[in-house]
BAFI-3210 file (N, C-alpha, C; in Angstrom, 3 decimals, decimal comma, padded with zeros to 6 digits):
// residues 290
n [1|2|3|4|5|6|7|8|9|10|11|12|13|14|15|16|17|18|19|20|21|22|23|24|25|26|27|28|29|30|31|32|33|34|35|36|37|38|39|40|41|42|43|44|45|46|47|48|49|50|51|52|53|54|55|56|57|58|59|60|61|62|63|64|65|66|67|68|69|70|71|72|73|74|75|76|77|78|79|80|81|82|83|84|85|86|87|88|89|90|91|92|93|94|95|96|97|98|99|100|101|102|103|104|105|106|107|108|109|110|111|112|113|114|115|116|117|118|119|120|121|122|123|124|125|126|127|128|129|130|131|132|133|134|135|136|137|138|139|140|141|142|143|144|145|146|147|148|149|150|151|152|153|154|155|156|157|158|159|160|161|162|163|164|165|166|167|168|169|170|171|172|173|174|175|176|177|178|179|180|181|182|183|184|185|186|187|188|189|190|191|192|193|194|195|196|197|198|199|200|201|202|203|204|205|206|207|208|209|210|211|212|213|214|215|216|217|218|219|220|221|222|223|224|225|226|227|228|229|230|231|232|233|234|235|236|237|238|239|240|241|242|243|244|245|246|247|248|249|250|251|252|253|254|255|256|257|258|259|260|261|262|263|264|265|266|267|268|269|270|271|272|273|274|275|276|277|278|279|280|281|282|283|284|285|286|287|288|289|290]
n.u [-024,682|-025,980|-025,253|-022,717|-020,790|-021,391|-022,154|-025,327|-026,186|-028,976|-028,930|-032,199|-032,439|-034,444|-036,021|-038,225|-041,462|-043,698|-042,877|-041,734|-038,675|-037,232|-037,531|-037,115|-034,446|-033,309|-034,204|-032,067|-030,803|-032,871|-033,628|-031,335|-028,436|-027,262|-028,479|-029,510|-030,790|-033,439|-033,026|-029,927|-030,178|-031,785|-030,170|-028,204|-029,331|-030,467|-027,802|-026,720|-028,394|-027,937|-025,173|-025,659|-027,737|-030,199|-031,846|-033,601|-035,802|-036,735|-039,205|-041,174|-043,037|-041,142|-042,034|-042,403|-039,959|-037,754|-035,956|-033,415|-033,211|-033,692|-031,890|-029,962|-031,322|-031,217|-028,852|-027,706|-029,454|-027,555|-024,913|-026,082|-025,292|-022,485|-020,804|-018,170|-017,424|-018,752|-021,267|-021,951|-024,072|-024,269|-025,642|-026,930|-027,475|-030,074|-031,201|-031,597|-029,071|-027,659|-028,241|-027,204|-024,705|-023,716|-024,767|-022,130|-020,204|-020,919|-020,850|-018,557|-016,847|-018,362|-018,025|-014,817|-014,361|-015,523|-013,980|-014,455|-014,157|-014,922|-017,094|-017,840|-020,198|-020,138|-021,227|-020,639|-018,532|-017,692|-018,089|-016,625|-014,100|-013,890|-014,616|-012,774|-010,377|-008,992|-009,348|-011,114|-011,116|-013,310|-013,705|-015,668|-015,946|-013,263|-010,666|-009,043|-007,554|-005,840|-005,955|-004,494|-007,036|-005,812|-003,950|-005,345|-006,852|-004,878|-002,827|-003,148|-003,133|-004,187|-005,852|-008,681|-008,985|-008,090|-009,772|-012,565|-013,026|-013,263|-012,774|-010,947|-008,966|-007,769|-005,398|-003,885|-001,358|002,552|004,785|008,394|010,770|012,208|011,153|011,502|009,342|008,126|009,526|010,630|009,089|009,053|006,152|004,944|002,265|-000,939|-001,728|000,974|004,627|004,310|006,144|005,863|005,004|005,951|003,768|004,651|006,623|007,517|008,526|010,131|008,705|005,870|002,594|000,624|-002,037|-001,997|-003,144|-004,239|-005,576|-008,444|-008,114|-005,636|-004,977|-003,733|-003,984|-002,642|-000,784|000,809|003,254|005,525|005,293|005,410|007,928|009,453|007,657|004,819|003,057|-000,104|-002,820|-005,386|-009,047|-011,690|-014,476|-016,520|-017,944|-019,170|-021,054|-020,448|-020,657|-018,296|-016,519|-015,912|-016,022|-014,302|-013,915|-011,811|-011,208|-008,799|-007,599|-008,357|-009,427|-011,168|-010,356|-010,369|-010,928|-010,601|-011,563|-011,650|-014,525|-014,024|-011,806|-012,595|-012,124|-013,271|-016,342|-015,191|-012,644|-009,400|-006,550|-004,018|-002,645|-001,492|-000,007|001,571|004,071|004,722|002,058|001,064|-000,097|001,902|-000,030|-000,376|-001,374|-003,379|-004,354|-007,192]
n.v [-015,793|-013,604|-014,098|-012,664|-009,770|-007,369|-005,044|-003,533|-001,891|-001,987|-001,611|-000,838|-000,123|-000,930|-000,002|-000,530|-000,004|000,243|001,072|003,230|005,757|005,540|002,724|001,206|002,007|000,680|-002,169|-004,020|-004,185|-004,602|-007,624|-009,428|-011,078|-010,381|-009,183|-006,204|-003,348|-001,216|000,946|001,430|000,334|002,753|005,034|004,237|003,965|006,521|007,384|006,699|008,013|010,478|010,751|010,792|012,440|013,005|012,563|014,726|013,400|011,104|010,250|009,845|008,285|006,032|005,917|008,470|009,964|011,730|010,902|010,874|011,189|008,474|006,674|007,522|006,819|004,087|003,357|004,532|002,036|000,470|001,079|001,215|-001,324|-001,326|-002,455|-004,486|-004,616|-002,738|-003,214|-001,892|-001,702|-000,436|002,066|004,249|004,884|005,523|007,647|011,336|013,317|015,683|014,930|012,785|013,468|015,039|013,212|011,360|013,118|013,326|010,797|009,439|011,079|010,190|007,439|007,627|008,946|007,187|004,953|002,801|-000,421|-000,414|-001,750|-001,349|-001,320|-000,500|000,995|003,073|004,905|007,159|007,864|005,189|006,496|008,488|008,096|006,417|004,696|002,313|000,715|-002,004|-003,552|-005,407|-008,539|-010,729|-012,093|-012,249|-010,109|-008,013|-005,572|-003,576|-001,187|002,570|004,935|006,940|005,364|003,657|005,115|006,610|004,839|002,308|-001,108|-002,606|-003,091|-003,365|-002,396|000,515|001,095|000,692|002,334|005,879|007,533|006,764|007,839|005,293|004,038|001,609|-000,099|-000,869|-001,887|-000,244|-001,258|-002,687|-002,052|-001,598|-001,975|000,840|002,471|004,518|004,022|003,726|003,661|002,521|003,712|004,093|006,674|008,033|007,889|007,449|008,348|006,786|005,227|002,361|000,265|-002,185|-004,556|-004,554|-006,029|-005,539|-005,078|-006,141|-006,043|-003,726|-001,428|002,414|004,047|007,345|009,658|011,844|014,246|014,734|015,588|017,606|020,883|023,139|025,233|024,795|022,359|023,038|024,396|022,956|020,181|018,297|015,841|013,628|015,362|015,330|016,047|017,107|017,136|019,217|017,393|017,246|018,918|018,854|020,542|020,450|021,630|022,548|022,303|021,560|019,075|017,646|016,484|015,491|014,305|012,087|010,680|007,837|007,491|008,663|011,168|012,422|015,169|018,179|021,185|023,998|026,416|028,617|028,712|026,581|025,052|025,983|023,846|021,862|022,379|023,111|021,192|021,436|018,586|017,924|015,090|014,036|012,585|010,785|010,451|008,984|005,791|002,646|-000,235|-004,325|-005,664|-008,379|-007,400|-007,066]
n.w [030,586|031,614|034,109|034,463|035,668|033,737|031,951|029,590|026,905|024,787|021,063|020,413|023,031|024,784|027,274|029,619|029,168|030,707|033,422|035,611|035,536|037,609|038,445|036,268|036,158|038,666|038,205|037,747|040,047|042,128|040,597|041,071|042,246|044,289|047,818|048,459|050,540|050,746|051,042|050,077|047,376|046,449|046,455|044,832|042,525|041,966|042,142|039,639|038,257|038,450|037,133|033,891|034,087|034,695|036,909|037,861|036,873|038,209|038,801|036,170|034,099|031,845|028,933|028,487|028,042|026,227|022,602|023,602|026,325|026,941|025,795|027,731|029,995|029,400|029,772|032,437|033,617|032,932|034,562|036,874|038,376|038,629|036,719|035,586|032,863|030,098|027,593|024,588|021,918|019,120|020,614|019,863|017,423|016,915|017,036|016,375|013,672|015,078|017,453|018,361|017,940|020,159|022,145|021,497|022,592|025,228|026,241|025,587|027,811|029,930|029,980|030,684|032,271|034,709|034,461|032,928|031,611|027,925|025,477|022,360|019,607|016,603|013,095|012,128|011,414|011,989|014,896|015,973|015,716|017,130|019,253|020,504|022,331|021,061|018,000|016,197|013,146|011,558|009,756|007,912|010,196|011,668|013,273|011,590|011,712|014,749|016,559|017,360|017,170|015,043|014,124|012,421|010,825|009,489|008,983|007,461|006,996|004,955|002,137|002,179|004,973|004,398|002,696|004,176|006,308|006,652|003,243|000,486|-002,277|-004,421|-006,132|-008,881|-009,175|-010,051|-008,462|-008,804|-007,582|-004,817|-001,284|001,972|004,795|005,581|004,212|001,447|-002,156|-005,504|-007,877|-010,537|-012,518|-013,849|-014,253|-014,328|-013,124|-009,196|-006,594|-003,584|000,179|001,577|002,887|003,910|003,379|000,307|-003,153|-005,749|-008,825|-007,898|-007,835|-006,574|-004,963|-004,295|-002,066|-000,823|000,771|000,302|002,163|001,636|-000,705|-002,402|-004,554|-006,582|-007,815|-009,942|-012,300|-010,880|-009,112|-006,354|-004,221|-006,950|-008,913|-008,286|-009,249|-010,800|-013,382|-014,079|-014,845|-013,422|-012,572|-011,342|-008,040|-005,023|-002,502|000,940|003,400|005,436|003,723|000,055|-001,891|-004,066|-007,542|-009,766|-013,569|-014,172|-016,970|-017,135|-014,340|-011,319|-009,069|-005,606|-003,791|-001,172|-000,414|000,637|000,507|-000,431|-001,914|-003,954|-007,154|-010,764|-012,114|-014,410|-014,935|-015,389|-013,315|-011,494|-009,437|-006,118|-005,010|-001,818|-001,204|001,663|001,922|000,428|000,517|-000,435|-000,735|-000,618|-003,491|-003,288|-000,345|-000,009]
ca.u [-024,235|-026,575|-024,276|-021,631|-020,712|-021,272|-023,569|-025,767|-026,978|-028,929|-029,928|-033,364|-032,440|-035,138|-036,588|-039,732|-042,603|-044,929|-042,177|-041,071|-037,380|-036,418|-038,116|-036,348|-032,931|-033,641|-034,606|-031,275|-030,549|-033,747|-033,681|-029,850|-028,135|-026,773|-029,203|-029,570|-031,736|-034,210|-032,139|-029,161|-030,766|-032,601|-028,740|-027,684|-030,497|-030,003|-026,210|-026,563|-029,396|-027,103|-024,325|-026,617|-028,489|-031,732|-032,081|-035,140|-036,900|-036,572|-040,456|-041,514|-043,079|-040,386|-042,488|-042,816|-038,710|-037,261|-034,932|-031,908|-033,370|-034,110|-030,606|-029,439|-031,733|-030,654|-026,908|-027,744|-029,331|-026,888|-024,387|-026,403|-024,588|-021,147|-020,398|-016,486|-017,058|-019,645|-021,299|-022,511|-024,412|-024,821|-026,590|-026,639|-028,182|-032,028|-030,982|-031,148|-027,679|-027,228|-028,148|-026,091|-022,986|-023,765|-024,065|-020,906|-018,939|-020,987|-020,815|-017,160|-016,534|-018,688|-016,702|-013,585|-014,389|-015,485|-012,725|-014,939|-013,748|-016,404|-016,809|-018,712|-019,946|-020,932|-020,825|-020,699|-017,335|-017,162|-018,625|-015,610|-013,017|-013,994|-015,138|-012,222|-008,715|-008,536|-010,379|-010,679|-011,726|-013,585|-014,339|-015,996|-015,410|-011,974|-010,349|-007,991|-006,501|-006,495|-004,792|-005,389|-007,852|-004,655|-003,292|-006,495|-007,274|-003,873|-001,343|-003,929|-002,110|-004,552|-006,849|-009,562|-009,183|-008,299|-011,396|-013,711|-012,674|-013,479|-012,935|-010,040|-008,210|-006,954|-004,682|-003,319|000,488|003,359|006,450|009,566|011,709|012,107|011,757|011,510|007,764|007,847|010,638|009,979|008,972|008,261|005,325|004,443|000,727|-001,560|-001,253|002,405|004,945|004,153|006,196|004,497|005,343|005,409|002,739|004,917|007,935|007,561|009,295|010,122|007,047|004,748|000,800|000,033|-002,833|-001,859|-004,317|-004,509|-006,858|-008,835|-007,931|-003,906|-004,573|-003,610|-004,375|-001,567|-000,948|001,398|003,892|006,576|004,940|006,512|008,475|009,389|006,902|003,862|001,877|-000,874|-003,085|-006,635|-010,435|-012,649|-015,623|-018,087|-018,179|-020,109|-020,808|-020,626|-020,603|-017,314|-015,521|-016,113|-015,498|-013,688|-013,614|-010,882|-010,942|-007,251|-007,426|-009,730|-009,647|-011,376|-009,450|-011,303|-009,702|-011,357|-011,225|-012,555|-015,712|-013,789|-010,564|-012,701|-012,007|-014,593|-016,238|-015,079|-011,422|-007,881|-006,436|-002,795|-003,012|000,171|000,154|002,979|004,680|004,449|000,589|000,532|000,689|001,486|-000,870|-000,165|-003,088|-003,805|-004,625|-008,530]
ca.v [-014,409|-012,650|-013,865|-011,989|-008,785|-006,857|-003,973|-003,347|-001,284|-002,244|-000,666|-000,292|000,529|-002,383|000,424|-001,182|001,184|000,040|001,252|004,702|006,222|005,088|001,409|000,549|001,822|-000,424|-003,377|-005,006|-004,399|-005,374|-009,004|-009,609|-012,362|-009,463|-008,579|-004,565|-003,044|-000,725|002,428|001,273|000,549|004,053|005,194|003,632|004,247|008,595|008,099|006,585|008,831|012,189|010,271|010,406|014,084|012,205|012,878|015,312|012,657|009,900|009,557|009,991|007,477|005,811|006,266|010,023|010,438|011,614|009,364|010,972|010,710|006,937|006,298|007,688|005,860|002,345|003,583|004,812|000,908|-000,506|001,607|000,841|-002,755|-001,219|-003,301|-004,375|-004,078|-002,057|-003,622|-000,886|-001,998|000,839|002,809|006,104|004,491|005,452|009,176|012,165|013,430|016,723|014,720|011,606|014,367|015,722|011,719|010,794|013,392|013,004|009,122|009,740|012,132|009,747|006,721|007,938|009,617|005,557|004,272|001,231|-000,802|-000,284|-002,423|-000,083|-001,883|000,479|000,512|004,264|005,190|008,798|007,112|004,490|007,197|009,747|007,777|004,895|004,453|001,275|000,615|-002,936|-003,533|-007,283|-008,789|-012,121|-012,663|-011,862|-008,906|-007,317|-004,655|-003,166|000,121|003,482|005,510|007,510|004,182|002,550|005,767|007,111|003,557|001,027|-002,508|-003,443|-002,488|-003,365|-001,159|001,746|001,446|000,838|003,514|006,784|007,596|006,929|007,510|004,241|003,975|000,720|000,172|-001,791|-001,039|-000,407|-001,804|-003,064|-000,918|-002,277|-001,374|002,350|003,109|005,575|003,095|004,347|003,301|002,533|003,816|004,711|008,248|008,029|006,851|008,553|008,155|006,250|005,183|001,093|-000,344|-003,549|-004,919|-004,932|-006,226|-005,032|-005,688|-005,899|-005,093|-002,466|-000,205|003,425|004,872|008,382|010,834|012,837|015,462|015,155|015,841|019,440|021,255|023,694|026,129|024,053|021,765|024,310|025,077|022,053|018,944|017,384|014,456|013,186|016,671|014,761|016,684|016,341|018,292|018,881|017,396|017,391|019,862|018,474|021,366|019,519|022,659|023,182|022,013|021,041|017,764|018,028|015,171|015,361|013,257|012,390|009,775|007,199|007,411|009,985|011,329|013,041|016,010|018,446|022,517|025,441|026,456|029,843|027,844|025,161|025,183|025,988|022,861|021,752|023,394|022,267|021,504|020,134|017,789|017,280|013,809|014,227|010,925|010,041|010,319|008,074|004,483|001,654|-001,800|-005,015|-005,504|-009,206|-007,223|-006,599]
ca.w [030,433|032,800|036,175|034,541|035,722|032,688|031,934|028,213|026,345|023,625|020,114|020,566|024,526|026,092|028,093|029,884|029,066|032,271|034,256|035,546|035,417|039,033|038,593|035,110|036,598|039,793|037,998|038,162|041,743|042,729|040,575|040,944|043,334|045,419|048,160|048,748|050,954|049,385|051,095|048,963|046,098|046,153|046,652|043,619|041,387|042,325|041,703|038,245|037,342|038,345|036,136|033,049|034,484|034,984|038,615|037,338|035,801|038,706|038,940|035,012|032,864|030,982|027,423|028,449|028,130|024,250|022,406|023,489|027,265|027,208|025,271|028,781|030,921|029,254|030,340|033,955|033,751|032,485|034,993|038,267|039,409|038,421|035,817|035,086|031,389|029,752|026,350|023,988|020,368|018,358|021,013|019,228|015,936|016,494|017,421|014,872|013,759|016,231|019,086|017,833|018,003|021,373|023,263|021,643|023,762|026,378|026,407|025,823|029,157|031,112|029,901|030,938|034,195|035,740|034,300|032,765|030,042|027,244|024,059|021,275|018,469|015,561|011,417|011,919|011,237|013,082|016,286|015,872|015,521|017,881|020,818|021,092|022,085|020,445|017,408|015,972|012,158|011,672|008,370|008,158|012,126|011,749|013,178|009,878|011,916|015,613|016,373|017,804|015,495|014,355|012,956|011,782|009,412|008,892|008,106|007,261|006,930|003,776|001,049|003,052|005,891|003,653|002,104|005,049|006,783|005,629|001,809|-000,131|-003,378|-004,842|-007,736|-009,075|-010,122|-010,065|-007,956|-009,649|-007,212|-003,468|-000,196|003,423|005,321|006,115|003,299|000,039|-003,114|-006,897|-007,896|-011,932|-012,353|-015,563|-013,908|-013,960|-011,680|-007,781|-005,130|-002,077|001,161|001,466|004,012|004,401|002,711|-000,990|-003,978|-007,710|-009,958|-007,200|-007,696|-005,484|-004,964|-003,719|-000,786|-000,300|001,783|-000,502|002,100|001,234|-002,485|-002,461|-005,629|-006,965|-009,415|-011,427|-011,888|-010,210|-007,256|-005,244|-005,123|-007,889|-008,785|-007,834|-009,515|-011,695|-013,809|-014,321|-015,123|-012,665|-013,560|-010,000|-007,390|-004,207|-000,793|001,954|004,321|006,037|002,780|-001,201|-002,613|-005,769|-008,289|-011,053|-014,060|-014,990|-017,669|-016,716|-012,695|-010,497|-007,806|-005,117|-002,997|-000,549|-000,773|001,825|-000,355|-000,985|-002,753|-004,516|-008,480|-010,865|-012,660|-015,866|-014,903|-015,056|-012,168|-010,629|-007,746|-005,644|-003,602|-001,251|-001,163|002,772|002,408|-000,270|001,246|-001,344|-000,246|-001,507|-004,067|-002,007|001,110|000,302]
c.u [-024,807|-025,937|-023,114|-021,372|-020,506|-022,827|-023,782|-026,323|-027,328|-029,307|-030,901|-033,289|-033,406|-035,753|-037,804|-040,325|-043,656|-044,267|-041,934|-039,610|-036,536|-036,595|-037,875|-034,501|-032,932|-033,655|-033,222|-030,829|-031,396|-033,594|-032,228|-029,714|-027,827|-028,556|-029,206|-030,774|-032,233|-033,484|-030,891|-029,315|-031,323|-031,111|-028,161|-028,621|-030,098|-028,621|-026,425|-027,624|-028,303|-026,114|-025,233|-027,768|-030,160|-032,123|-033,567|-036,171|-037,206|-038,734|-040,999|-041,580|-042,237|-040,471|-042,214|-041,272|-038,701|-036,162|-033,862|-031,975|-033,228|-032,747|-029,922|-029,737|-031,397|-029,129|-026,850|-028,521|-028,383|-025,196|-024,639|-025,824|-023,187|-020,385|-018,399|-016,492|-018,739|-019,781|-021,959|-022,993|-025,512|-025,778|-027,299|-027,147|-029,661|-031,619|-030,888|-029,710|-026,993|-027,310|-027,662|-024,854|-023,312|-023,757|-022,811|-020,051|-019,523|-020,700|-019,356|-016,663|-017,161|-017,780|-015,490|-013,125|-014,879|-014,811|-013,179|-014,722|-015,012|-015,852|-018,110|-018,944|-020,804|-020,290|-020,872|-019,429|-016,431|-016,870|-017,046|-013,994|-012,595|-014,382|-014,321|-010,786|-008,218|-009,557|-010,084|-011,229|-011,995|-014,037|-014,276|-015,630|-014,368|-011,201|-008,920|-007,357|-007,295|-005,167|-005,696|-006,127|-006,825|-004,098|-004,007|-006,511|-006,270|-002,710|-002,125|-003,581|-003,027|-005,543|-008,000|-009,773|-009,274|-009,759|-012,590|-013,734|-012,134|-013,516|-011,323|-009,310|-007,863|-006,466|-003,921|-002,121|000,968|004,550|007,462|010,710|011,570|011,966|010,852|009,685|008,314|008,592|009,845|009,912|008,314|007,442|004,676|003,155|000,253|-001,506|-000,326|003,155|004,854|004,912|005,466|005,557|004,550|004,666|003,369|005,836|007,756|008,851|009,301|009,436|006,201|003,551|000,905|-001,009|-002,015|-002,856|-003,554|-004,832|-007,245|-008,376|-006,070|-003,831|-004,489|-003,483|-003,574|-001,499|-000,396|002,219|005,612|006,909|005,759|007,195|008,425|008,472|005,635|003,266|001,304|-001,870|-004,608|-008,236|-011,092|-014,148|-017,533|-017,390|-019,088|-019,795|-020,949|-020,629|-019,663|-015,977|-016,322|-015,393|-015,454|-013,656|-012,926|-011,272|-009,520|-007,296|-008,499|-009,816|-010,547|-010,841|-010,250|-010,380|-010,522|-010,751|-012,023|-013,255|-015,033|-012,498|-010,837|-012,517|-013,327|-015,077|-016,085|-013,413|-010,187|-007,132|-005,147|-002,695|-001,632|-000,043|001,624|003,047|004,348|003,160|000,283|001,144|000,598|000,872|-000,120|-001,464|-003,727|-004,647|-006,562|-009,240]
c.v [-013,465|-012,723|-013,413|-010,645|-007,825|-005,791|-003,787|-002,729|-001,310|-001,434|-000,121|-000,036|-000,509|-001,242|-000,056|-000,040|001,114|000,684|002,566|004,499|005,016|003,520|000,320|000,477|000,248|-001,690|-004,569|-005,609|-005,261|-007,143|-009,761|-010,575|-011,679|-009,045|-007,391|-004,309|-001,635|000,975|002,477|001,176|001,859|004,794|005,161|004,137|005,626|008,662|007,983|007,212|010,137|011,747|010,771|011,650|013,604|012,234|013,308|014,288|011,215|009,097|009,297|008,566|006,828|006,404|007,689|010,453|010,682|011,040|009,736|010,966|009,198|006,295|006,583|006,978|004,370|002,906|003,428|003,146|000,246|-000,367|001,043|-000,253|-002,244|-002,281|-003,399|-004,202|-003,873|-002,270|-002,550|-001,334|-001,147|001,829|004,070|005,984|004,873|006,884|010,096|012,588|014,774|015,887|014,086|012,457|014,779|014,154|011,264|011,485|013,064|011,395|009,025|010,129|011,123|008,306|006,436|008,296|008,801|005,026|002,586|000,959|-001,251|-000,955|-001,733|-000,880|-001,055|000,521|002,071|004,629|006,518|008,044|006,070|005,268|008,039|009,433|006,726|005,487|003,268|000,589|-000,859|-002,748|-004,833|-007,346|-010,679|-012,748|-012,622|-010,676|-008,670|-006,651|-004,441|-002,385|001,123|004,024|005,976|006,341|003,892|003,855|006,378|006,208|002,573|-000,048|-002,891|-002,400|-002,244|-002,454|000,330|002,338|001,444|002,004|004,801|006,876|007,808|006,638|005,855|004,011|002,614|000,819|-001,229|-001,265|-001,277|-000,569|-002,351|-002,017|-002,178|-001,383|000,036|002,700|003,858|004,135|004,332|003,037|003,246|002,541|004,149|006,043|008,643|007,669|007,521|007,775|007,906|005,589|003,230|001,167|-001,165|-003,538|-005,630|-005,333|-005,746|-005,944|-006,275|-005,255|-004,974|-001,713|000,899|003,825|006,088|009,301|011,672|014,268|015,717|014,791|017,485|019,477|022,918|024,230|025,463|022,846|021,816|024,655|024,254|021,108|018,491|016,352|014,446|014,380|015,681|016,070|016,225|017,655|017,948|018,296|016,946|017,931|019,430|019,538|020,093|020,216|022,964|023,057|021,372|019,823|017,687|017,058|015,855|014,432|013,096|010,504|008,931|006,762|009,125|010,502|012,436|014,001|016,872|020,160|022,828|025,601|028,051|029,502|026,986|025,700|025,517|024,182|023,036|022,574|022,543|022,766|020,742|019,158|017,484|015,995|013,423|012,535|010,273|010,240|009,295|006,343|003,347|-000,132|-002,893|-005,167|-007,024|-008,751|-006,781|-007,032]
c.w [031,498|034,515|035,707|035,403|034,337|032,791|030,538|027,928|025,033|022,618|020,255|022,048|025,418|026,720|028,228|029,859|030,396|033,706|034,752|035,415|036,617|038,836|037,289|035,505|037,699|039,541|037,970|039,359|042,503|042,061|040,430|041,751|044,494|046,334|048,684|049,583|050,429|049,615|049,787|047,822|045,462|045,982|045,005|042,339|041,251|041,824|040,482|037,381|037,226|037,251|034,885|033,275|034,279|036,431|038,750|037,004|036,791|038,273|037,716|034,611|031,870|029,196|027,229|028,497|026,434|024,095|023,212|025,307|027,876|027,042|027,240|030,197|030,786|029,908|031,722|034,358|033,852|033,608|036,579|039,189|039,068|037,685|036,144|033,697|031,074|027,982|025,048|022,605|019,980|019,333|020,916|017,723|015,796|016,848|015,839|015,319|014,536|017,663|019,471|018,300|019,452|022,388|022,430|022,240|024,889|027,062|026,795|027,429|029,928|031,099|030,676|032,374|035,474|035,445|033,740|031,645|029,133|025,962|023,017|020,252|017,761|014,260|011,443|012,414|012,417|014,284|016,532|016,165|016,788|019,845|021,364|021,719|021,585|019,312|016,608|014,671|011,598|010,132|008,475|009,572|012,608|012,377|012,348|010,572|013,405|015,795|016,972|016,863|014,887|013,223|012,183|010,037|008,788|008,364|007,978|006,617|005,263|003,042|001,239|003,845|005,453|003,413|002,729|005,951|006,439|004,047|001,408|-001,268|-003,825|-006,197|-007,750|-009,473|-009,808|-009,401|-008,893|-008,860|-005,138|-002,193|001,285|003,849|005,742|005,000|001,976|-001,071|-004,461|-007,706|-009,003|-011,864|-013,946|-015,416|-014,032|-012,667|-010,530|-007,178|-003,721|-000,922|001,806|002,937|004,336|003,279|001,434|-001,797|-005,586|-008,385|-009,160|-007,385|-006,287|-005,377|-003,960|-002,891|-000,566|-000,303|000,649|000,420|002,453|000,184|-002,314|-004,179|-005,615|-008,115|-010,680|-010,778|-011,074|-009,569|-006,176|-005,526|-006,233|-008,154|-007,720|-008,120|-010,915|-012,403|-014,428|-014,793|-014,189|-013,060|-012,647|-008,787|-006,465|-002,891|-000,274|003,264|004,352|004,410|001,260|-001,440|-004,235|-006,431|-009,624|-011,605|-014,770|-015,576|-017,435|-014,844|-012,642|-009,254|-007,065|-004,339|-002,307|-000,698|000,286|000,694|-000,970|-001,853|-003,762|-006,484|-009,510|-011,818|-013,757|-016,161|-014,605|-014,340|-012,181|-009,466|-007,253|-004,722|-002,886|-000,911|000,478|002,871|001,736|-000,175|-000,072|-000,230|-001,087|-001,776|-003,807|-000,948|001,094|001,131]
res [x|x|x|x|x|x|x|x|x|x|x|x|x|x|x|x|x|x|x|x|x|x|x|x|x|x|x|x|x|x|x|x|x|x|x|x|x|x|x|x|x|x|x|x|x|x|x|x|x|x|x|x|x|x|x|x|x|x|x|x|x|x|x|x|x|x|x|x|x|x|x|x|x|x|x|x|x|x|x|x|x|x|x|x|x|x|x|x|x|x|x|x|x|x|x|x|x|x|x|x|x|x|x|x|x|x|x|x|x|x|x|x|x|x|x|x|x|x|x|x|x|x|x|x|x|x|x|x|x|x|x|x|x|x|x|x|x|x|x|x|x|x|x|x|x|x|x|x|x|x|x|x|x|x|x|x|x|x|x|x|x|x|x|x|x|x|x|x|x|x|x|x|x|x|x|x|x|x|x|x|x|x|x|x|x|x|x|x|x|x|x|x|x|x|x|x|x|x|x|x|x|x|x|x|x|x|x|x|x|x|x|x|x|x|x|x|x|x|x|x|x|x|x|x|x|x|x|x|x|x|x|x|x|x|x|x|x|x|x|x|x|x|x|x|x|x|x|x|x|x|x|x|x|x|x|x|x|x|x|x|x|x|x|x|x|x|x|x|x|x|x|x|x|x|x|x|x|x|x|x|x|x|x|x|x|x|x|x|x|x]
***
């Protein structure tokens, strides 16, 4: 693996502590098969520090950098031979969560602007979403689904994916009749029957689970307000801030259905509430696909 052309950056980052800034970047150039002379190498080392805004820091102590420095110095390493593909595992996992949000755009923007094909491996969902154009989803060594993020979290082929990615509703049923993959299907539930939107080409009396988005449960004055169908009816019975938005939990019968409010809209607890699930949000699965 090491006569590949490939560049890494690992979890814990590897930064050698005996080393300075300039003399950890360097270290590939210098023990590589390629021979550089030490002008070029000094060349190289300066570009992939300015990449990575470490330029300041060439002479510094490696130890004497903070996490979200070092995270940058394994990169501008891992950057220095010009990799053809760029390996990334979890590198943003030992970081607190402001500074975590600030290297995933920047990681992003630098990404994009060498044009190097990067492989990201992370169990942190955002990070997955926000930093790909192609996101894969593996289970038992398998990959289950691969799609842009749009697909992965918005038409998710199985029960599985639904559920690993982000948070979502699931209601059990039975179809009440046939529809082709993308087509409208009614959907026999203990909630009553909802209109859903097949995942794949079902048949009449099909187990199904329903998936969908706690934040396309809209909550409605009645059963009046809109379309026909699919307005369920339930008690609130937990109230979670979460800052920019409330997380609502209904209990309607024996499910909980979760839904999301602006903190100035959210219901009070212990209050009856309508929920509308507009039919093309609500995807029917086959109940197989976990």
């Amino acid at each position: 693996p090491f006569k590949r052309n490939i560049g890494m950056v690992f979890q814990s980052y590897a930064i050698w502590p005996h080393m300075s800034v300039f003399e950890n970047v360097a270290f590939p150039l210098v023990n590589g098969d390629a021979k550089l002379s030490k002008t070029t190498i000094r060349e190289r080392v300066l570009s992939a520090l300015a990449l990575v805004k470490l330029e300041a820091y060439v002479d510094r102590p490696a130890p004497y950098l903070s996490g979200g420095q070092q995270q940058r110095l394994a990169l501008a390493r891992a950057l220095v031979g010009e990799p053809r593909v760029l390996l990334l595992d979890e590198p943003l996992s030992n970081l607190d969560a402001k500074l975590r949000e600030e290297m995933r755009i920047e990681l992003r923007e630098l990404v994009k602007r060498l044009n190097v094909t990067t492989l990201f491996v992370t169990h942190e969902q955002i990070e997955a979403l926000t930093m790909s154009d192609t996101v894969a989803v593996m289970k038992d060594g398998n990959i289950i689904q691969a799609g842009t993020p749009e697909e992965i979290y918005g038409q998710p082929r199985s029960v599985f994916v639904a559920q690993f990615i982000g948070r979502t509703n699931l209601i059990a049923g039975r179809t009440k009749g046939p529809a082709a993959s993308g087509g409208e299907i009614l959907v026999e539930t203990a909630l009553g029957d909802i209109k859903s939107t097949a995942a794949d080409r079902l048949q009449g009396g099909e187990p199904v689970m329903i998936a969908v988005r706690p934040e396309d449960v809209e909550i409605v004055e009645g059963p009046g307000s809109v379309e026909k169908g699919n307005i369920i009816e339930g008690q609130v019975e937990r109230l979670l801030f979460v800052g920019e938005c409330v997380d609502c939990f209904a209990r309607v019968r024996e499910q909980s259905i979760q839904t999301k409010r602006h903190p100035s809209l959210a219901p009070r607890n212990g209050a009856t509430v309508h929920m509308y699930l507009p039919s093309t949000s609500c995807l029917a699965l086959k109940s197989d696909s976990v």
